[in-house]
C-alpha positions as CSV (number, residue, x, y, z in Angstrom):
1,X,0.0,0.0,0.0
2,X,1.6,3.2,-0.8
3,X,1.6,5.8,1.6
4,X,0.9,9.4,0.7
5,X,1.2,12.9,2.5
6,X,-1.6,14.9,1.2
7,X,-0.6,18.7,1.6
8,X,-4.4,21.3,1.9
9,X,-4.7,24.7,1.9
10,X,-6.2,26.5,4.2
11,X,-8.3,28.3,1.8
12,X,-9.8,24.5,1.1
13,X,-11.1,25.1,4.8
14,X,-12.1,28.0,5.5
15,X,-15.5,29.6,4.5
16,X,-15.5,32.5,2.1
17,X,-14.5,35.8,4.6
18,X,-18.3,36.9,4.6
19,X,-19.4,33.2,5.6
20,X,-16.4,32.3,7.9
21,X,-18.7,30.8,10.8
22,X,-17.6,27.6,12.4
23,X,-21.0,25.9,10.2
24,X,-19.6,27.2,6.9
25,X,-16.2,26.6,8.0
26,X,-17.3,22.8,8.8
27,X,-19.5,22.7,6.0
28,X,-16.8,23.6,3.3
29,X,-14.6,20.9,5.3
30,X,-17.4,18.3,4.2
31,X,-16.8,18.7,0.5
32,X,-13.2,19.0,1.0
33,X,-13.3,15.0,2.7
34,X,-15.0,13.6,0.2
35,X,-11.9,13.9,-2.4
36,X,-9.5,12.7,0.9
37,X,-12.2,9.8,1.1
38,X,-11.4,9.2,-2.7
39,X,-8.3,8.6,-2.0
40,X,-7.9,6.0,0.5
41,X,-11.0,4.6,-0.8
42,X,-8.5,3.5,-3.8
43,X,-6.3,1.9,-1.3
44,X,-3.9,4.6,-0.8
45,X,-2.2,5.2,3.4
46,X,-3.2,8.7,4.0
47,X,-1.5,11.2,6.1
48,X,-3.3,14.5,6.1
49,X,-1.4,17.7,6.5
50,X,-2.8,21.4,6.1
51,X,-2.4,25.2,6.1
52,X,-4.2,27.5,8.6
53,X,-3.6,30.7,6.8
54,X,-7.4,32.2,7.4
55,X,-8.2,30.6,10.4
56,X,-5.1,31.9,12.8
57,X,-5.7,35.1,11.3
58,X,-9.5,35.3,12.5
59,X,-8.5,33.9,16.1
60,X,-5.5,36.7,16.4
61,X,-8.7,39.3,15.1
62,X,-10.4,37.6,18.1
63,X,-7.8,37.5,20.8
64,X,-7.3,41.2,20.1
65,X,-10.8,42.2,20.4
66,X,-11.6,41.1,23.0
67,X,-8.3,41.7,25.2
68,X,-10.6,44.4,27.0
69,X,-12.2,41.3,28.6
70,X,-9.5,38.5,28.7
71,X,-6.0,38.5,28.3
72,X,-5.3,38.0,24.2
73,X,-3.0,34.5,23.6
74,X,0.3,34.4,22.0
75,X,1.1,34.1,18.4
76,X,1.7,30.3,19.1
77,X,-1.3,29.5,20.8
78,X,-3.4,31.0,18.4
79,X,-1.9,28.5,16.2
80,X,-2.4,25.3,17.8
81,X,-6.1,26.5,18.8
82,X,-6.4,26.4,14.8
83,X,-5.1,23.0,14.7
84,X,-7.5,21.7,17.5
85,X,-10.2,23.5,15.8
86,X,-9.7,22.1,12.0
87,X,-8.5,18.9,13.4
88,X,-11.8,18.7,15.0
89,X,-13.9,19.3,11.8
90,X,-11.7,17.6,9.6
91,X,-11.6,14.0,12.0
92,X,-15.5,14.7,12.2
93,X,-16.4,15.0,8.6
94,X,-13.7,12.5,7.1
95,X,-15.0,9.9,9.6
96,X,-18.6,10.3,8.6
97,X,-17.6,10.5,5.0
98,X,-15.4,7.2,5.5
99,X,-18.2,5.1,7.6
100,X,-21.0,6.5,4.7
101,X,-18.6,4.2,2.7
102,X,-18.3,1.4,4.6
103,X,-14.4,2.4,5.4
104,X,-13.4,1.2,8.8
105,X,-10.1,3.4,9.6
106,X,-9.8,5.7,12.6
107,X,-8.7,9.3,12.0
108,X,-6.9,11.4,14.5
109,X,-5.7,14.9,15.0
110,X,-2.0,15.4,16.3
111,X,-1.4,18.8,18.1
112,X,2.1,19.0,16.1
113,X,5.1,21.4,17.1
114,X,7.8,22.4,14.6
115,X,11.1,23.3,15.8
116,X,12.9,25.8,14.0
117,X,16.0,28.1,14.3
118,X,15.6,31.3,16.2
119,X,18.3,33.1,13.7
120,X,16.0,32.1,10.8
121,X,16.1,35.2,8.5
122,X,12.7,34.8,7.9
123,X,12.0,36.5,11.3
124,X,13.3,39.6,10.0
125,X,11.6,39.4,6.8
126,X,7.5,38.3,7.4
127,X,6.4,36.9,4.1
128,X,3.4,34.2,4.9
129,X,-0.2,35.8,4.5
130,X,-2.5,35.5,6.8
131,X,-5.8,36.4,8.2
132,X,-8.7,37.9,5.3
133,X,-8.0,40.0,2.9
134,X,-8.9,43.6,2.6
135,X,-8.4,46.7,0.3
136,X,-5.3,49.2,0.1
137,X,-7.4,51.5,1.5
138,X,-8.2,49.3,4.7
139,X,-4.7,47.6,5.0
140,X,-2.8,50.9,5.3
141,X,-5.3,52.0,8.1
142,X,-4.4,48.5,9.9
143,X,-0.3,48.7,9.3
144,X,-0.2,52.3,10.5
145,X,-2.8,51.8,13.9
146,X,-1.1,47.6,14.7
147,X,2.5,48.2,12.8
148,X,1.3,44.8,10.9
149,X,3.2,44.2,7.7
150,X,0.5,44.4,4.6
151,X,1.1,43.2,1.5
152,X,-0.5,42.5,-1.6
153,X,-1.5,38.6,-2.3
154,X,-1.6,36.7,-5.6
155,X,-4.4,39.5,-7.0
156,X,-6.8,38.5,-4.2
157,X,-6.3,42.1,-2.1
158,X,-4.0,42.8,0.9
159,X,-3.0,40.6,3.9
160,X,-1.3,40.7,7.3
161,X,2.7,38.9,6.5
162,X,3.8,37.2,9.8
163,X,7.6,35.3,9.8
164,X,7.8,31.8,8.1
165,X,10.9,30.5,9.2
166,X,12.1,26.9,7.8
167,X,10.5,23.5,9.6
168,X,13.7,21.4,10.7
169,X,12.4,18.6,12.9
170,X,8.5,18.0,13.9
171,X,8.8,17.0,17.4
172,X,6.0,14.5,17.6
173,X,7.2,12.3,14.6
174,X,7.1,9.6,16.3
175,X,3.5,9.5,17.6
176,X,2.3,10.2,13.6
177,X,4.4,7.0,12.2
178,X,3.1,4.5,15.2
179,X,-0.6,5.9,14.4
180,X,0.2,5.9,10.7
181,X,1.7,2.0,11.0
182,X,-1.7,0.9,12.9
183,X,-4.2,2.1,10.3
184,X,-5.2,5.5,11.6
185,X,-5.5,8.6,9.3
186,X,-3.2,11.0,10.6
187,X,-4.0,14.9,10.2
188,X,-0.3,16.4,11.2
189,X,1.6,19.5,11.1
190,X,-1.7,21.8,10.9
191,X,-1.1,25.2,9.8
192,X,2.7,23.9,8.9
193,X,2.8,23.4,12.5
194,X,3.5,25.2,15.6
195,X,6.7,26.7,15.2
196,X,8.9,26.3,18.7
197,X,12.4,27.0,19.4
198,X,14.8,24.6,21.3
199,X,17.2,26.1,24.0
200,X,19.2,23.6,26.3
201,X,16.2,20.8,25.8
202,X,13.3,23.1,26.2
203,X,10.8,24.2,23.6
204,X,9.3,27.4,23.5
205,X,6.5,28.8,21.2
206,X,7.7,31.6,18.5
207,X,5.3,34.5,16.7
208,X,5.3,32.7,13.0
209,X,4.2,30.1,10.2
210,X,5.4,27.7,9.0
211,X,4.8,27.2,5.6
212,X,2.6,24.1,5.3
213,X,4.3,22.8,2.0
214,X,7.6,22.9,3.1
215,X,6.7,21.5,6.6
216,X,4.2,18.7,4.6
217,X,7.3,17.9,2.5
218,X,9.7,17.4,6.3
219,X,6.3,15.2,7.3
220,X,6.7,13.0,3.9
221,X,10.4,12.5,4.2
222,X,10.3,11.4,8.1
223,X,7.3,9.1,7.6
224,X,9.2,7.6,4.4
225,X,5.9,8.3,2.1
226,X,5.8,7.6,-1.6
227,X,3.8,10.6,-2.8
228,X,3.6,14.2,-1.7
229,X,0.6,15.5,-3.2
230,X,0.0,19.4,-2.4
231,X,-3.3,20.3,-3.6
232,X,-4.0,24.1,-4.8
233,X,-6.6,26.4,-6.4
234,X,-5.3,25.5,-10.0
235,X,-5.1,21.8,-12.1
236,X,-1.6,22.3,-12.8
237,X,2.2,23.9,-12.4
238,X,2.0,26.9,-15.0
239,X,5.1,28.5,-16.5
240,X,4.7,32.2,-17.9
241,X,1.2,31.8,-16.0
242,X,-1.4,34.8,-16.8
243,X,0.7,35.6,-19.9
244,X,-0.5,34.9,-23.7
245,X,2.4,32.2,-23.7
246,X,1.5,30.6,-20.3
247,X,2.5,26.9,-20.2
248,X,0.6,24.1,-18.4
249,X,3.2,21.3,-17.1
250,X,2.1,17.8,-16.9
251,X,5.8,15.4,-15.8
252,X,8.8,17.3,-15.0
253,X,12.1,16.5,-13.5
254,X,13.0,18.5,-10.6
255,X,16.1,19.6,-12.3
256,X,13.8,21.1,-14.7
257,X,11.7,22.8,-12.3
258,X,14.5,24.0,-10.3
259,X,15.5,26.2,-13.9
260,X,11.8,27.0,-13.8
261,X,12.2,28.4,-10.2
262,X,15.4,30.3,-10.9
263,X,13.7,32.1,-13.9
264,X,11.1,33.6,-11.7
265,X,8.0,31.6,-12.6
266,X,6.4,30.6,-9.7
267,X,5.4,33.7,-7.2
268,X,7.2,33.8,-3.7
269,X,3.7,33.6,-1.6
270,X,1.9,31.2,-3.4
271,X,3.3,28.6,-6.0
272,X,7.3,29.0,-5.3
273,X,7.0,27.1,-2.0
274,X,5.0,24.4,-3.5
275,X,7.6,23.7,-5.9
276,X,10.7,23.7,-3.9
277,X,8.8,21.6,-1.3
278,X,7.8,19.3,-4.7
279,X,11.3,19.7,-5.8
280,X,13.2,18.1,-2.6
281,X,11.0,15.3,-1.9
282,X,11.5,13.5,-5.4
283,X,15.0,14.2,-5.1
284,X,15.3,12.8,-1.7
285,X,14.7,9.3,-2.5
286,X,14.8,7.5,-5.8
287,X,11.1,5.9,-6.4
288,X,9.6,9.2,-4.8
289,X,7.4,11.5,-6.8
290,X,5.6,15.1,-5.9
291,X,1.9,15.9,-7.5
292,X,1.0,19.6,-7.3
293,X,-2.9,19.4,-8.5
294,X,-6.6,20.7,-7.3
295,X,-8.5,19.3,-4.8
296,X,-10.6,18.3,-7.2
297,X,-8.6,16.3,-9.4
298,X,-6.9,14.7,-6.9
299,X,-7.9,10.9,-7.4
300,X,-6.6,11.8,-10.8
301,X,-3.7,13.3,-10.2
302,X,-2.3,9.9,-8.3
303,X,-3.2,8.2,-11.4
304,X,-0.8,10.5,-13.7
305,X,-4.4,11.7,-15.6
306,X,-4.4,15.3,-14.1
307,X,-1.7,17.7,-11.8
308,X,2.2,18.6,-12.6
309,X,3.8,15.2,-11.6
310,X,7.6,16.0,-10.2
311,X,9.9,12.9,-10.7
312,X,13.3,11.6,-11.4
């Protein structure tokens, strides 16, 4: 049975901003299990990881709020509350989907920290968008009244940028591969996981995200998966994408994709991360191979019939 790391966005979970209740939230969660229930209803060993991009934003918006009334949490916190809270819906609605079927697997949700290294540059340049988005208008009101860092995302409008430092060892590894090796459904690293810092044996939390591709990509190589599979918002890797000579790319070698990478294809916030993560997992064991498709074609995508397929 091969085993594959299946990499969502947190857009995939997350109600559009003028629906984002905890029904539409769980809701859109719903539709998003039914193509993870494809999946391992073709025999495939699941592991589930995902972004949290919207949701930690919203809960930060909440802690400050209402910090006239309680205290507001740390960065950190807010992060693993977002992985309790998807885990929750996404354990919920993939085991209904999966009993609907006749599919007898547990599925459980790992709280998961991420150590990485406190002199990460990243921390002095934010890059990871997250929260809603708003106009120009409204994100220079909220950089000059919070000091946030605003910048413009993929066409979409304006979000906050927190630090996304690089994921170099998920601390509760273990746990995942003993679940994964008795049959369970794993959903890991949520939100790329919580990044924590590591001083003389101690962990403690840090104000960032971790990118969710890269961190899916640690989660494939540790539990010795066959198949990354990040799913996005398009069907396929596009080169010259939005230009009259844009390119859709169906296999690829990762030395080719690294050449696409160094010619500036693949935007910084949104694709480029994808790739690389793609890029490092089929090169980091012969056999492996990465699949950047949509959620929707995802089924298809294993079988080579849809998605950019990344191999030797």
């Amino acid at each position: 049975m091969e085993k594959v790391v299946v990499a969502l966005g947190g857009n995939a979970l997350q109600a559009p901003d003028s629906l984002a209740t905890a029904e539409a939230q769980l809701e859109v969660i719903k539709t998003t299990t039914v193509y993870l229930a494809d999946i391992i209803e073709e025999g495939y060993n699941l592991i589930v990881a995902h972004g949290n991009g919207p949701q930690v934003g919203r809960i930060v918006i909440q802690n400050e709020v209402a910090d006239s009334v309680t205290p507001a949490m740390p960065f950190d916190v807010c992060g693993a509350m977002s992985q309790g809270m998807i885990g929750y819906h996404m354990q919920q609605a993939l085991g209904d989907e999966l009993r609907s079927r006749g599919i007898n697997k547990p599925v459980a949700t790992i709280v998961t920290q991420v150590v990485v290294d406190k002199d990460d540059d990243a921390f002095k340049n934010p890059t990871k968008p997250i929260g809603p988005f708003y106009t120009k208008e409204e994100a220079d009101k909220i950089a000059e009244e919070k000091g946030y860092v605003m910048v413009e995302d993929s066409g979409r409008g304006y979000r906050r940028v927190v630090a996304s430092p690089t994921p170099q060892r998920i601390v509760e590894i273990e746990t995942v591969k003993t679940l994964v090796n008795n049959n369970n459904i794993v959903i890991t690293v949520g939100g790329g996981g919580i990044p924590v810092i590591e001083e003389d044996g101690k962990l403690s939390g840090a104000a960032a995200v971790i990118d969710k591709d890269l961190a899916s990509q640690r989660l494939a190589e540790d539990t010795d998966a066959d198949i990354l599979v990040i799913l996005t918002g398009v069907p396929r890797v596009a080169i010259n994408f939005g230009k009259p000579d844009q390119k859709e790319l169906d296999v690829v070698t990762p030395e080719k994709m690294r050449q696409y990478a160094a010619e500036g294809h693949f935007a910084p916030g949104s694709m480029l991360p994808k790739v690389i993560a793609a890029i490092e997992f089929a090169e980091s064991k012969p056999g492996r191979k990465a699949v950047i498709a949509s959620l929707d074609k995802a089924k298809e995508a294993l079988k080579g019939e849809s998605g950019t397929i990344i191999e030797a």
